[in-house]
C-alpha positions in Angstrom: 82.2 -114.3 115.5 83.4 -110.6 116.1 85.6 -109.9 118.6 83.3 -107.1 120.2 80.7 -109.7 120.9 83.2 -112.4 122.3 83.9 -110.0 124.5 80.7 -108.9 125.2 79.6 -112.4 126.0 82.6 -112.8 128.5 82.3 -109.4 130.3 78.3 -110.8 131.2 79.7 -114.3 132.3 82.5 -112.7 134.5 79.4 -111.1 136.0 77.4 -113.9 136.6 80.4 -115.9 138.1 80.9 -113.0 140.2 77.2 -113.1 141.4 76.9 -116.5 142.1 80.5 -116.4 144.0 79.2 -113.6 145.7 75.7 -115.5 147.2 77.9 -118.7 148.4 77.8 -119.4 152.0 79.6 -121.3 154.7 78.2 -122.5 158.0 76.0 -119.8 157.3 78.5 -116.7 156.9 79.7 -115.5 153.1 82.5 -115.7 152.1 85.2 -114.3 152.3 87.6 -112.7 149.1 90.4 -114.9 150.1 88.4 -117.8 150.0 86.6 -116.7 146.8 90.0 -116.4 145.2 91.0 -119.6 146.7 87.8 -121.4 145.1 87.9 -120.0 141.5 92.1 -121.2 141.7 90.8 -124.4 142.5 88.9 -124.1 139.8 91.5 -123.8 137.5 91.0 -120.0 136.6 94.5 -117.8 135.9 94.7 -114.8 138.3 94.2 -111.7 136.1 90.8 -114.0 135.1 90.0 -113.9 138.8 91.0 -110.2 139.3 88.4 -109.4 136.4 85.9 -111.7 138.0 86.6 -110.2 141.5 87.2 -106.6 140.6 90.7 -106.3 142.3 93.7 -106.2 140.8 95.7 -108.8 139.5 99.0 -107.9 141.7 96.1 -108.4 144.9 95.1 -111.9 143.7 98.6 -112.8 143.7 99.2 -111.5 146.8 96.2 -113.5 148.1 97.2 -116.6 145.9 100.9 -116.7 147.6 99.2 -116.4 151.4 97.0 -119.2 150.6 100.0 -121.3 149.1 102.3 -120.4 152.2 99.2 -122.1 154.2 99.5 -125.0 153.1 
């Protein structure tokens, strides 16, 4: 397949993740970026894929990524 639509295809998925990370809740509150970032990590994604899903950059999912670590 051409590149163009690959990436086509992958811009619309990062939107649809984004979408559906966007509309989850707990106890009733969204939530928040940290904890978005801290579910798609679990989910195996790298951090510049999050910062594309996420619209931040990727130095401010790492950022993120380290607090989270320095949690646990």
């Amino acid at each position: 397949m051409d590149d163009n639509f690959n990436a086509a295809i992958l811009k619309r998925l990062d939107i649809c993740v984004a979408l559906l990370l966007q509309s989850l809740e707990r106890d009733g509150a969204r939530l928040s970026r940290r904890e978005q970032i801290r579910t798609l990590d679990s989910l195996g994604l790298r951090p510049i894929e999050i910062a594309n899903i996420l619209g931040k950059t990727q130095t401010y999912v790492n950022k993120e990524l380290a607090g989270i670590r320095k949690r646990r």
